[in-house]
VOBA-1610 file (N, C-alpha, C; in pm, whole numbers, padded with zeros to 5 digits, always signed):
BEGIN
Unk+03210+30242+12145Unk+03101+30301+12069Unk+03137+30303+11921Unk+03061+30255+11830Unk+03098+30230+11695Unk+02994+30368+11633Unk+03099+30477+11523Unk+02997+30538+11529Unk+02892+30524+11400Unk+02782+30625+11433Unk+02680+30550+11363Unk+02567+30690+11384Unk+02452+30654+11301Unk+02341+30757+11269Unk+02238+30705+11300Unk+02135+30767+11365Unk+01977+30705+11408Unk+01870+30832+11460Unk+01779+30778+11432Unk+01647+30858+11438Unk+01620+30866+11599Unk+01643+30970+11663Unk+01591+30987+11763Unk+01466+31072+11829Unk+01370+31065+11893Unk+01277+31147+11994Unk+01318+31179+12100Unk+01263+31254+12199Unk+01317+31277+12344Unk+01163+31312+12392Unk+01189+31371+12550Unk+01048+31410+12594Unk+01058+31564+12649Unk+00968+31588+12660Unk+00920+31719+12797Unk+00994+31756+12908Unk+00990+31600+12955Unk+01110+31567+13072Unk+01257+31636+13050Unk+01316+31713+13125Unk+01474+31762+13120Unk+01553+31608+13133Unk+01641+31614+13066Unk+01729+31491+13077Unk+01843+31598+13081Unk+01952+31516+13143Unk+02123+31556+13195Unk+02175+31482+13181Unk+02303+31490+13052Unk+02417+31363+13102Unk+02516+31423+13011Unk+02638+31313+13007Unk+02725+31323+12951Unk+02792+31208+12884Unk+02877+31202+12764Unk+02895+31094+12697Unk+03060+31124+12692Unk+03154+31033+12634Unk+03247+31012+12587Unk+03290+31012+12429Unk+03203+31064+12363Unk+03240+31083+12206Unk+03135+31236+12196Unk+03189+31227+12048Unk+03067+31352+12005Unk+02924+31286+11992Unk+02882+31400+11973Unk+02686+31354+11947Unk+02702+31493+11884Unk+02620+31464+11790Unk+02555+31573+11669Unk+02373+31569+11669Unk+02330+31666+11714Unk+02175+31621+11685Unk+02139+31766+11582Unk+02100+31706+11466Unk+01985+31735+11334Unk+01854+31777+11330Unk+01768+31877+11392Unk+01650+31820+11383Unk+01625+31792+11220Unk+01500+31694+11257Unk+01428+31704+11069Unk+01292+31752+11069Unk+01230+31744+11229Unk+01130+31864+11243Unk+01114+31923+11365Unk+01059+32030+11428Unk+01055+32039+11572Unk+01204+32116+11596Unk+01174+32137+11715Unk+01341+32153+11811Unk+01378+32096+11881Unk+01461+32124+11942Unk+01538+32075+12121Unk+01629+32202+12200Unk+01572+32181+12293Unk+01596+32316+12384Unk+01706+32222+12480Unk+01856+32268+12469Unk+01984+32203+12489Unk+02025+32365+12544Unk+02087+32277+12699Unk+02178+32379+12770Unk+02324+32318+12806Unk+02399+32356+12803Unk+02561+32351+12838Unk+02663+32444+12864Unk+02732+32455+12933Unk+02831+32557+12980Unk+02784+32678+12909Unk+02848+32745+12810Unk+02827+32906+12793Unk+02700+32959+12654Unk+02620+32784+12623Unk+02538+32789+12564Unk+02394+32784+12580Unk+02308+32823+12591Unk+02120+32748+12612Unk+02057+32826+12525Unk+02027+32734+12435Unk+01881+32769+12365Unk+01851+32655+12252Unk+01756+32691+12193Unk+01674+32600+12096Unk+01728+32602+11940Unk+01718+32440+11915Unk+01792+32434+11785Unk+01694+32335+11713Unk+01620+32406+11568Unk+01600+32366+11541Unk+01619+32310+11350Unk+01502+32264+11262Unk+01560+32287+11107Unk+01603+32358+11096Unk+01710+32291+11000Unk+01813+32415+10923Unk+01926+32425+11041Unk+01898+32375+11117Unk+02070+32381+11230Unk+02054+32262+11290Unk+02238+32242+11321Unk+02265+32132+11359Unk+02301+32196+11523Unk+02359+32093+11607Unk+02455+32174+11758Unk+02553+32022+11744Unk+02662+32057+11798Unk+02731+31938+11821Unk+02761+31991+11983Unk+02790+31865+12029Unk+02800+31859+12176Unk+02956+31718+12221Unk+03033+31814+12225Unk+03173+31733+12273Unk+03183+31656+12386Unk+03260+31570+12408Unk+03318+31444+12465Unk+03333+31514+12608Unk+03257+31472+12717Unk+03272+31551+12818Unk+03168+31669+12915Unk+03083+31660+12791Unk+03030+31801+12855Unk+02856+31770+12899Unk+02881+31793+12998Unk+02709+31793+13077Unk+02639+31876+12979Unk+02537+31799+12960Unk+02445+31915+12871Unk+02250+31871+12911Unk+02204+31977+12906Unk+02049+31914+12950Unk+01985+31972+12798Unk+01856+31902+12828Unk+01798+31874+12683Unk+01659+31825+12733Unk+01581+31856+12609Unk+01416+31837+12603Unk+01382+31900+12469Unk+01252+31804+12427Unk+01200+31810+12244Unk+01026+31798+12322Unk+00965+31812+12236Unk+00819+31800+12188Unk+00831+31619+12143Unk+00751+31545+12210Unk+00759+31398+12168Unk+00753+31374+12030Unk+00663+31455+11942Unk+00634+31434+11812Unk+00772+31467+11727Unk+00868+31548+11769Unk+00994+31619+11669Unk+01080+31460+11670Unk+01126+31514+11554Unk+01251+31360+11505Unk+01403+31461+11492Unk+01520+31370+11516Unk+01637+31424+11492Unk+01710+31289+11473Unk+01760+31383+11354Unk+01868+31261+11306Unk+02003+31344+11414Unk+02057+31152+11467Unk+02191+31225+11544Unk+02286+31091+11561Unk+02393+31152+11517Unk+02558+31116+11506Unk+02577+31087+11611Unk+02667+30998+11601Unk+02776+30939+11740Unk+02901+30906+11678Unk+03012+31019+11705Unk+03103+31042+11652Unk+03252+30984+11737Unk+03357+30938+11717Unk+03419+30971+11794Unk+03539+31103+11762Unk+03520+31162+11603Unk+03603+31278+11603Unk+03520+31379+11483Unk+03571+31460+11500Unk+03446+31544+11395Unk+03547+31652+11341Unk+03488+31723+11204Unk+03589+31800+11163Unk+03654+31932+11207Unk+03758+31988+11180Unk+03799+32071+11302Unk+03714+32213+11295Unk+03644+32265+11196Unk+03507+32381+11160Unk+03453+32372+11255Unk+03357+32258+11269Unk+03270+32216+11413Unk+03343+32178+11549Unk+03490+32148+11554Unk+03524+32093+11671Unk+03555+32253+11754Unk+03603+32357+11633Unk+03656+32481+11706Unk+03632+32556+11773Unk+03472+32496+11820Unk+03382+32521+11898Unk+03409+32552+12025Unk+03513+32454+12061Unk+03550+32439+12204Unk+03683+32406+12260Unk+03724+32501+12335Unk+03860+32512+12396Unk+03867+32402+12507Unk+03995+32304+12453Unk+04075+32186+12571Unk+04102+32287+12681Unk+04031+32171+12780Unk+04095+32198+12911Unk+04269+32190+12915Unk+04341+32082+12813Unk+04456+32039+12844Unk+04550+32080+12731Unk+04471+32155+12622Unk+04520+32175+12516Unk+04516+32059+12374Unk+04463+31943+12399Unk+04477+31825+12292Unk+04330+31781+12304Unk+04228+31780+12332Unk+04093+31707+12349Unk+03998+31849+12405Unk+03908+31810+12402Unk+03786+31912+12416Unk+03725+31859+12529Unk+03734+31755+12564Unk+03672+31666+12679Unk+03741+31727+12800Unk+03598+31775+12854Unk+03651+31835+13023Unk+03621+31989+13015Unk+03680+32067+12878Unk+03736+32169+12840Unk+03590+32256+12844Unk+03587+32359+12774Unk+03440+32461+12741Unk+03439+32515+12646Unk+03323+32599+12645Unk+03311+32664+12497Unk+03414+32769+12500Unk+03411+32802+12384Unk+03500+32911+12309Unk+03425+33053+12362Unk+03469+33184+12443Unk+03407+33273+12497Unk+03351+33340+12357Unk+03209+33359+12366Unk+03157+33396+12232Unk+03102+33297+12153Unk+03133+33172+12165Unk+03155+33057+12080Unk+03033+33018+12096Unk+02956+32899+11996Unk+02849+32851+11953Unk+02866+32724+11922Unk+02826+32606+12002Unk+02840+32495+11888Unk+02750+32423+11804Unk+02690+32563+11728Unk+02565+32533+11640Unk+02654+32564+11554Unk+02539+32514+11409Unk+02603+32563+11278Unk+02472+32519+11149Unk+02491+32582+11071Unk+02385+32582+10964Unk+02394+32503+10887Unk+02275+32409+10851Unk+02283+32283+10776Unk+02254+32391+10636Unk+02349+32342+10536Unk+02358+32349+10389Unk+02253+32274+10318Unk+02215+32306+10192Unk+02133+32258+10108Unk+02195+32100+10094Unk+02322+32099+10051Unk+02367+31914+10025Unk+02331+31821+10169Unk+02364+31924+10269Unk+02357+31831+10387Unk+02206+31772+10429Unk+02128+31877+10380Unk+01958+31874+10395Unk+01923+31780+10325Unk+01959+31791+10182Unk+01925+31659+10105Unk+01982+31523+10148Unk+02110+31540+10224Unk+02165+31417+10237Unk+02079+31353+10371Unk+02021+31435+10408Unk+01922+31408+10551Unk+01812+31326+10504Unk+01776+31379+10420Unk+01622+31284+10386Unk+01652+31184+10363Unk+01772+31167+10248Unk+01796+31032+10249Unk+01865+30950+10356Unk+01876+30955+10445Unk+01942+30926+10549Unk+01785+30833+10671Unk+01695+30943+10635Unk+01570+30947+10708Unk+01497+30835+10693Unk+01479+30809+10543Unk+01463+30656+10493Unk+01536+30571+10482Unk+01657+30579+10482Unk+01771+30503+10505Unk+01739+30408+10618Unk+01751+30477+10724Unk+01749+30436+10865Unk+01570+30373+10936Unk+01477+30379+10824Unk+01337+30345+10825Unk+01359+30165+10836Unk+01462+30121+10771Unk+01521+30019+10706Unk+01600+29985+10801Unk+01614+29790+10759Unk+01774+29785+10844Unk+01897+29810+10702Unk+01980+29859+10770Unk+02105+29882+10715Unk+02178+29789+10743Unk+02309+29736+10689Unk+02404+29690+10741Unk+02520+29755+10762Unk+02585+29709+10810Unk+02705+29780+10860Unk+02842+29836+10741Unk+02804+29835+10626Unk+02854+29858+10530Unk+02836+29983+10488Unk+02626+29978+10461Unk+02594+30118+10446Unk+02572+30218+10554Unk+02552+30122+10682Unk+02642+30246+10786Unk+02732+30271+10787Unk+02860+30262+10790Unk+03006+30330+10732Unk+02982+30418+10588Unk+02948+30377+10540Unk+02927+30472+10386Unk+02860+30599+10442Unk+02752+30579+10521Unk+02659+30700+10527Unk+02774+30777+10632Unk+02815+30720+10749Unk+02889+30805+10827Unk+03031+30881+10701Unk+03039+30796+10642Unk+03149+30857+10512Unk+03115+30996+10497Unk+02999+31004+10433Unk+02943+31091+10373Unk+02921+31242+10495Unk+02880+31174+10554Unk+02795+31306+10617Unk+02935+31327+10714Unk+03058+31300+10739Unk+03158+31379+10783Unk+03214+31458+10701Unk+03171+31414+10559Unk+03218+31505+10439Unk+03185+31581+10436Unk+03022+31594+10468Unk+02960+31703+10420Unk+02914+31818+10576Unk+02976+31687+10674Unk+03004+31842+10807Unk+03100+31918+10782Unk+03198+31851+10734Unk+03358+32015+10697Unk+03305+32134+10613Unk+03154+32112+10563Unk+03128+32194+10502Unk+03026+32296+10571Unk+02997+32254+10706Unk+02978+32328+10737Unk+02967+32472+10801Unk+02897+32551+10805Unk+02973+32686+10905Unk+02895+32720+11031Unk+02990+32700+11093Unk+02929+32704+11297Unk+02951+32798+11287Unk+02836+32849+11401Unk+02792+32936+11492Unk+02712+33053+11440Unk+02655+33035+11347Unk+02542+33090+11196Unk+02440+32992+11276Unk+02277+33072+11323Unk+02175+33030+11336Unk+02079+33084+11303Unk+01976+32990+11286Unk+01833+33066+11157Unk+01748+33154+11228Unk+01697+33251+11217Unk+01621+33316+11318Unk+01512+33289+11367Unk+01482+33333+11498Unk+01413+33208+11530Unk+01276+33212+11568Unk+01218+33353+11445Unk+01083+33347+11411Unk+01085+33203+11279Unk+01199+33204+11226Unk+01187+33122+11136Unk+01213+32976+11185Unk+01226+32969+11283Unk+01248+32796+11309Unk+01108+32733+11318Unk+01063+32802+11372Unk+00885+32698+11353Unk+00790+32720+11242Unk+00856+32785+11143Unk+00854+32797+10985Unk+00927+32689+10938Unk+00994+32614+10944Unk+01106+32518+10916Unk+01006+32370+10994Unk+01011+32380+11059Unk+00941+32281+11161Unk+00843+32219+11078Unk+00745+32347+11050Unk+00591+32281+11022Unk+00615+32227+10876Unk+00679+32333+10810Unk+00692+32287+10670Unk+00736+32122+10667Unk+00896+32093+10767Unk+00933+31981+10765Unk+00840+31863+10787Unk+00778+31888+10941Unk+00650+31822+10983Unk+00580+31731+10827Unk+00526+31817+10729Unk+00448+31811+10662Unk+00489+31864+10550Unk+00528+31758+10429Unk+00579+31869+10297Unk+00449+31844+10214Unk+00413+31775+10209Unk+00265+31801+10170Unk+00151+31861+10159Unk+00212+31953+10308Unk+00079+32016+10282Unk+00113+32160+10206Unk-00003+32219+10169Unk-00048+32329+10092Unk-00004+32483+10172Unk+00137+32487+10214Unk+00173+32594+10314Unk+00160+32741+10243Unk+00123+32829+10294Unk+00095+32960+10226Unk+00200+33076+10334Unk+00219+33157+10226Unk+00299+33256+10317Unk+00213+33354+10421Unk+00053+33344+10348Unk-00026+33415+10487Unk-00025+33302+10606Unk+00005+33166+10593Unk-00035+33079+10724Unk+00143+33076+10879Unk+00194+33069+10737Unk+00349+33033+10779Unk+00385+33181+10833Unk+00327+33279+10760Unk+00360+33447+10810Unk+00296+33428+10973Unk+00207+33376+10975Unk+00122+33382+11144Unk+00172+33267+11189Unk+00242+33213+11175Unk+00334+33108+11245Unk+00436+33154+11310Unk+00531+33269+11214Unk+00600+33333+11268Unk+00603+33464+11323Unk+00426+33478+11359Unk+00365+33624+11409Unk+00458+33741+11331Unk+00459+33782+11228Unk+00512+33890+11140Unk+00425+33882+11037Unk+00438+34032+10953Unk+00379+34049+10827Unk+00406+33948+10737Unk+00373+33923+10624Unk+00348+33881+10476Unk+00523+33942+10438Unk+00544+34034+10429Unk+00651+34142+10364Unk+00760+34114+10478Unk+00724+34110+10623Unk+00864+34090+10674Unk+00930+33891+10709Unk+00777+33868+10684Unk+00755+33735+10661Unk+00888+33691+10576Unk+00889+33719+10424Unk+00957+33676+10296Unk+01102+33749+10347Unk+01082+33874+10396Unk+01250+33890+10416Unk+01314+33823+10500Unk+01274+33806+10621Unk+01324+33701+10705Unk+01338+33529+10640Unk+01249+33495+10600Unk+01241+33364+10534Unk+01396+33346+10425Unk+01415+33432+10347Unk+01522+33460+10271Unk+01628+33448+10287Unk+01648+33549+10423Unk+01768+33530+10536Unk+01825+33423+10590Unk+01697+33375+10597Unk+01759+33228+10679Unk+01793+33116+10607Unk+01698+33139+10495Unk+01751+32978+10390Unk+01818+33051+10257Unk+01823+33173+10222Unk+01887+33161+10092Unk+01825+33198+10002Unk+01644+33151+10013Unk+01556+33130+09919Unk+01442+33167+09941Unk+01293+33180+09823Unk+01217+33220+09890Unk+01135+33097+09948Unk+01023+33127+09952Unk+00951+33025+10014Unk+00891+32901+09943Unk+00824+32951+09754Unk+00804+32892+09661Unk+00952+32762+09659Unk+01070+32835+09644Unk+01163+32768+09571Unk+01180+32684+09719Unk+01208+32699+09802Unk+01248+32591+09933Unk+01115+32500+09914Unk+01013+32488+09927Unk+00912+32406+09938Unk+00925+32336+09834Unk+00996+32343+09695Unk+01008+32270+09571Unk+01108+32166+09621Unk+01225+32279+09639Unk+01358+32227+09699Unk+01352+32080+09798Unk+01235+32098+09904Unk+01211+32006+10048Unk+01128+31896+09976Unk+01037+31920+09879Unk+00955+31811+09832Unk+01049+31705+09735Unk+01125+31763+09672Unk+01173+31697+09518Unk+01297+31607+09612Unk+01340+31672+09672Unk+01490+31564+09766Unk+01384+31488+09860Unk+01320+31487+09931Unk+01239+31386+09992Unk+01190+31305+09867Unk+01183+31315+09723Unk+01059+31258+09683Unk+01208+31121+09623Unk+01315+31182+09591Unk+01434+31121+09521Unk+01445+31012+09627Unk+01460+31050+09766Unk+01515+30956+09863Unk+01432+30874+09861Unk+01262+30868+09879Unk+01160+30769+09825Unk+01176+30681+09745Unk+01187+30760+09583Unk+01234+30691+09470Unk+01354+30582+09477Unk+01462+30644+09564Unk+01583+30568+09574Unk+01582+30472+09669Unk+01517+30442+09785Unk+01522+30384+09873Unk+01434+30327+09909Unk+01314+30326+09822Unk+01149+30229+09907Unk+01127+30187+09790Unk+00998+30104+09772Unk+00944+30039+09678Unk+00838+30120+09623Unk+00827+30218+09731Unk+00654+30282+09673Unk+00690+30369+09560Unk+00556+30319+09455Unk+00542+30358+09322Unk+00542+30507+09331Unk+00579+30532+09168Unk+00590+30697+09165Unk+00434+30782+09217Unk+00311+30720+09210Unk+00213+30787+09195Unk+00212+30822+09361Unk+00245+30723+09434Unk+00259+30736+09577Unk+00330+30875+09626Unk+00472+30829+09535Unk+00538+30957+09607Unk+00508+31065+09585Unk+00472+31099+09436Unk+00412+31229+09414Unk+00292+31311+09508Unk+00145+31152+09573Unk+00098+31251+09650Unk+00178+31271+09803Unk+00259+31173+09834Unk+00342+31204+09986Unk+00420+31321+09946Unk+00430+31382+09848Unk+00524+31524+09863Unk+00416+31644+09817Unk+00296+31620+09820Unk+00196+31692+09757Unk+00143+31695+09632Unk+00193+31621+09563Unk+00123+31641+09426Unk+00021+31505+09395Unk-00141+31583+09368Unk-00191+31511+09320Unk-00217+31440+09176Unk-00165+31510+09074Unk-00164+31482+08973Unk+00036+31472+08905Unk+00038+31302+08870Unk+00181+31222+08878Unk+00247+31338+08777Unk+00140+31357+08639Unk+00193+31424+08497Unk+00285+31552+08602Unk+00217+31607+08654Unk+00266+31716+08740Unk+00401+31738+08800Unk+00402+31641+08862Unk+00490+31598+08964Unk+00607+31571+08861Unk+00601+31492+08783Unk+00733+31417+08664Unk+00748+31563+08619Unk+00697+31647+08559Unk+00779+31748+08588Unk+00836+31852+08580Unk+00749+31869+08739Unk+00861+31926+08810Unk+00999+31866+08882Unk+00964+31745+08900Unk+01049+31620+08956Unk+01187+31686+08817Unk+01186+31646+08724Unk+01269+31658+08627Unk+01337+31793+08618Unk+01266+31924+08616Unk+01321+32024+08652Unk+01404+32024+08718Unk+01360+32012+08842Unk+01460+32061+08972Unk+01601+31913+09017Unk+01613+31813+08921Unk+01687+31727+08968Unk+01694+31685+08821Unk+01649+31680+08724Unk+01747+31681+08566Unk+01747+31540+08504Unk+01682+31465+08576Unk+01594+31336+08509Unk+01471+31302+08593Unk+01411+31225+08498Unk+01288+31185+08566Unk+01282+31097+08681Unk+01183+31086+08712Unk+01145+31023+08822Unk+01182+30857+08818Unk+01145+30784+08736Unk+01194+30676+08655Unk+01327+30624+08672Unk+01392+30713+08688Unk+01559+30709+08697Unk+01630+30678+08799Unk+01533+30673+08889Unk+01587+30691+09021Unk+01518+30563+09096Unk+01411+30505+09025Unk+01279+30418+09129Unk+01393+30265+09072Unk+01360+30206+09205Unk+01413+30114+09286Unk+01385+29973+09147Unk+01478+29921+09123Unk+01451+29791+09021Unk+01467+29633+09099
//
């Protein structure tokens, strides 16, 4: 198994198996409801799960959800500490850590490094910039911190937004998404990303709009309305704000 990154779906259907390396699954919208030894439940934006060399695990998504997911054969030891060797040297065979989680919270760099990854993989790659990208994103798993998960009125707050950065999300729509007030709406929302809702929706549009810029041909006016903005003057910037050159800077020559 050479490892490597790809866009996956799943179904409704329970699937069961087991592999011989790691697997990392990302959502980028939606969830997946993943069971294994001393773990079951749903993981969605904003968390990753890694699943070790060895271990039966069952699984099911919504056909429409996408996940970016790894095929590793070693991962960094933050995420590997997940799980206690049966033999003391490998994790394969072995189980979770009593208490233990092998989720963990995707970071702002790692989020951005997702989108671009998302279009990356729209594309063929070669096997060059697959090694580079696997470069990267083992870099930026040591940075992550397992067993931290988003709450999970807020995961289908994460979902829809992801689903759709375009659209016109309001904290009264996204508040009844996550059946809570307006007020406990924003505190929870906070909790889970850091931020409020204004600044993440800037945050999700402007790194999707860069990875566009950097990686496709489509003109700036395009990307501006695929991230919501109908008017480009607009878009340039805020584009410039939140990432410190223009849009220009970044589009494909």
């Amino acid at each position: 198994m050479k490892p490597s990154l790809s866009i996956r779906s799943y179904t409704r259907t329970m699937c069961k198996h087991a592999h011989d390396y790691y697997q990392l699954v990302l959502p980028l919208n939606g969830h997946i409801d993943i069971a294994l030894d001393t773990f079951s439940g749903s993981v969605g934006v904003g968390e990753g799960i890694c699943i070790a060399p060895g271990f039966i695990h069952g699984f099911t998504a919504d056909e429409q959800a996408k996940f970016i997911v790894a095929d590793l054969h070693t991962v960094p030891s933050n995420i590997a500490d997940g799980y206690r060797s049966a033999e003391g040297s490998s994790p394969a065979n072995g189980s979770l850590l009593t208490g233990g989680a092998p989720t963990f919270r995707i970071s702002t760099p790692m989020q951005a490094f997702l989108a671009y990854v998302e279009v990356q993989l729209t594309h063929h790659i070669t096997d060059d910039e697959n090694d580079a990208m696997i470069r990267l994103f083992s870099t930026l798993l040591a940075q992550q911190q397992r067993g931290v998960v988003t709450d999970k009125r807020i995961t289908p707050v994460l979902s829809c937004i992801h689903q759709d950065v375009a659209y016109p999300h309001t904290i009264a729509s996204l508040a009844n998404i996550a059946c809570v007030g307006a007020t406990q709406f924003k505190k929870r929302f906070i909790a889970s990303t850091g931020i409020g809702l204004r600044e993440y929706l800037i945050k999700v549009r402007m790194e999707k709009a860069r990875a566009l810029l950097s990686n496709t041909d489509m003109p700036i006016i395009a990307v501006a309305v695929n991230v919501g903005y109908d008017d480009v003057s607009a878009f340039t910037r805020r584009f410039k704000q939140h990432v410190g050159m223009p849009p220009t800077h970044f589009k494909r020559r």
